[in-house]
N, C-alpha and C positions, 0 to 999 in steps of 0.2 A: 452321739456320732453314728454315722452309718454302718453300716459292718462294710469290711471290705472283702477281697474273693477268699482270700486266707481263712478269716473268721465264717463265711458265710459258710465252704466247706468241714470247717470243724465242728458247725454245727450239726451239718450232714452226718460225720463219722459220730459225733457222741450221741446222737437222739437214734440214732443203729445201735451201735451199742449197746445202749439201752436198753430199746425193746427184745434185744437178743437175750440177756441178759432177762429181764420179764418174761422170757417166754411167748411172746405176742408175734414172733417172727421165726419161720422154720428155713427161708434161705435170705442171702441178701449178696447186693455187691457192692463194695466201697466205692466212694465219689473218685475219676479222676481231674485230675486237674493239668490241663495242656494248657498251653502259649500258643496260640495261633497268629498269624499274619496284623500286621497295623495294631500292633497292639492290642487284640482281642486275646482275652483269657477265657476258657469256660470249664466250667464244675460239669460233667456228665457222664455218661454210663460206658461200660468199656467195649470195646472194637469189636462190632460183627453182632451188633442190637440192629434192630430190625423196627425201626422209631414211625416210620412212613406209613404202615400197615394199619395205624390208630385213624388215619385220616380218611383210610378209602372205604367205598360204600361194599359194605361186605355185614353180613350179619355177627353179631358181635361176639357170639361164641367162639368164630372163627378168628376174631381180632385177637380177643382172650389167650388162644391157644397158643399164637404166634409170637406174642409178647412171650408168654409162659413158657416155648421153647425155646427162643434165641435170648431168654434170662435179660428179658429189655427191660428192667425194674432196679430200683435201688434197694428195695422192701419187698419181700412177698410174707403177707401173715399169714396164721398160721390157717385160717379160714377159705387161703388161695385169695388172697385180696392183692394187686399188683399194685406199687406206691412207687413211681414216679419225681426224681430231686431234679432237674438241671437250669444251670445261669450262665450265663453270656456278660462277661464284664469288658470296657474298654477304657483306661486309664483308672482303673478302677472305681470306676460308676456304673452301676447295673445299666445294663444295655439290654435284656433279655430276661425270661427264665417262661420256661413251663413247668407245670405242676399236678400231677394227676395221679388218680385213684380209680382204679377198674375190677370194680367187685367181682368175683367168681360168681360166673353165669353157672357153679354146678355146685349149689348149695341142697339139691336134693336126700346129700348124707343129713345133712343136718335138721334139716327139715321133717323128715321121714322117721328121726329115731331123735326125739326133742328131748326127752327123759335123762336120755346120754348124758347131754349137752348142756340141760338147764344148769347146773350146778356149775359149771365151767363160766367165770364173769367172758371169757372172751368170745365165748360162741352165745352169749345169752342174747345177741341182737340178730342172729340169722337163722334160728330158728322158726319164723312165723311162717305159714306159708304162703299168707299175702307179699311179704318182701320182693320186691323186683328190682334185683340189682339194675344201678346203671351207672357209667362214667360221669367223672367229673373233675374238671380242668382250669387251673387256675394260669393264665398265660397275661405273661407282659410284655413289651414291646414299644420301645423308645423309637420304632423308625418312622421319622414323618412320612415317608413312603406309604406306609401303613395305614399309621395312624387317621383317625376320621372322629370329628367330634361327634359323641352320641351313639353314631353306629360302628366304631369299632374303635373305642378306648381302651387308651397306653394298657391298663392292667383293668381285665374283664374275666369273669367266671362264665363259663361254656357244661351246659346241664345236658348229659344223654348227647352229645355227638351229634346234636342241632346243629347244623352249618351257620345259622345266622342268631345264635342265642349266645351274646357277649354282656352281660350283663355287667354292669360300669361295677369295680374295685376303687376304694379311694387310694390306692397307692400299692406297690408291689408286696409281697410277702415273704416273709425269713421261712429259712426251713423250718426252726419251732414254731411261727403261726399257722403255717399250713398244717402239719403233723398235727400241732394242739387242736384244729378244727376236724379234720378225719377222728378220731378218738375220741372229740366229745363227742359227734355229732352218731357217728356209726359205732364204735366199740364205749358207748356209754358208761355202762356199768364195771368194763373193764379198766376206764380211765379213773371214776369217781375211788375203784379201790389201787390202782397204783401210779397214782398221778407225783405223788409223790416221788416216788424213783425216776422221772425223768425232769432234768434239767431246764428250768425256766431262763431263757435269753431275753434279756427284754429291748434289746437295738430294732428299731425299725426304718423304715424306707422313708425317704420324703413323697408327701400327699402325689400324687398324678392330675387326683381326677380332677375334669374341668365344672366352670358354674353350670353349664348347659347339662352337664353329667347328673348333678346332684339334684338336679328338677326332674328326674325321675328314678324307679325305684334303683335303690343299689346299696353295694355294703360298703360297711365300714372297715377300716381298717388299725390297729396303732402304728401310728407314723411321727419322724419327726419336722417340726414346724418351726421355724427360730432356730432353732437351736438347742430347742427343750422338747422332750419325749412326751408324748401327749395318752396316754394311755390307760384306762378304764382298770382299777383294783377288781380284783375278783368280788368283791360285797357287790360292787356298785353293778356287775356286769352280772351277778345273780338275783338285784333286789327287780 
């Protein structure tokens, strides 16, 4: 089954939790959850975030800062990394969600004194000083309004704040796929030693992507299909 907005928020609050709880997170805000008009429900951040500021052509330090003052984040690690949760549900079927990760453009502490740091599994990936942080957005989007085969699919990945970089998703993402992707991908060696302590959900979304979609490059997803969970075992997704 799919998750619904209840379940997909609880996802929210336990995988916070968690990383509070590991250490991996030094502020954060819980998900709310409003009732909006026509039956829209949605999972997002609380009153007086400053969400618009990620879209305009501004250089990104200053995007950073403004997130980072008006606490426009559901996560901030402990690295200064801003994480990003919200969904948009209507009758209880995803209608919505974005999803993002906006590295601290000020990793110069870490960088500058590595020795610190090496021993620490959660700063052991920002200390190089070829690293160059950049955003990264998992956004979906059921409104045919929108919606465009090929060039702007239901659920697409957006690299560095490209305006036209939507790279086709095969299907929307739970709060644990997205979270489990940031931590393998960026806090590496922090996930391999306490992966363990955070919570595996294994509910996914049904596929989006189209056949036009899959004729070029794109990711995968675990989604449900049928009616059965279609989904890659850790062996298989590390052989």
């Amino acid at each position: 089954m799919m998750p619904t907005i209840k379940e997909v928020r609880n996802q929210v609050e336990k995988i916070t939790s968690e990383l509070i709880g590991l250490s991996m997170c030094d502020h954060q805000n819980f998900p709310a959850l409003r009732e909006l008009n026509n039956g829209l429900k949605e999972i997002g951040l609380k009153q007086g975030c400053n969400l618009s500021i990620a879209l305009k052509n501004m250089p990104y330090k200053e995007i950073y800062d403004e997130l980072n003052r008006t606490q426009s984040y559901n996560i901030r690690m402990l690295d200064g990394a801003l994480i990003q949760i919200m969904y948009e549900f209507k009758d209880e079927l995803i209608r919505t969600h974005h999803l993002a990760f906006f590295p601290s453009p000020y990793l110069e502490e870490f960088q500058n004194n590595p020795d610190v740091y090496l021993e620490d599994e959660i700063y052991s990936e920002v200390v190089m000083k070829s690293l160059v942080p950049f955003p990264i957005r998992f956004d979906y989007d059921s409104n045919d309004a929108v919606v465009k085969d090929v060039d702007h699919p239901m659920s697409h990945l957006t690299l560095g704040q490209y305006r036209n970089c939507r790279i086709p998703v095969g299907a929307p993402l739970t709060p644990y796929y997205f979270i489990s992707f940031i931590l393998r991908n960026f806090y590496h060696t922090a996930y391999e030693k306490y992966c363990d302590g955070i919570t595996e959900f294994v509910e996914g979304f049904s596929e989006t992507i189209t056949d036009n979609e899959k004729q070029v490059l794109h990711l995968t997803v675990p989604f449900i299909k049928h009616g059965i969970f279609r989904r890659l075992s850790n062996k298989i997704r590390g052989s």
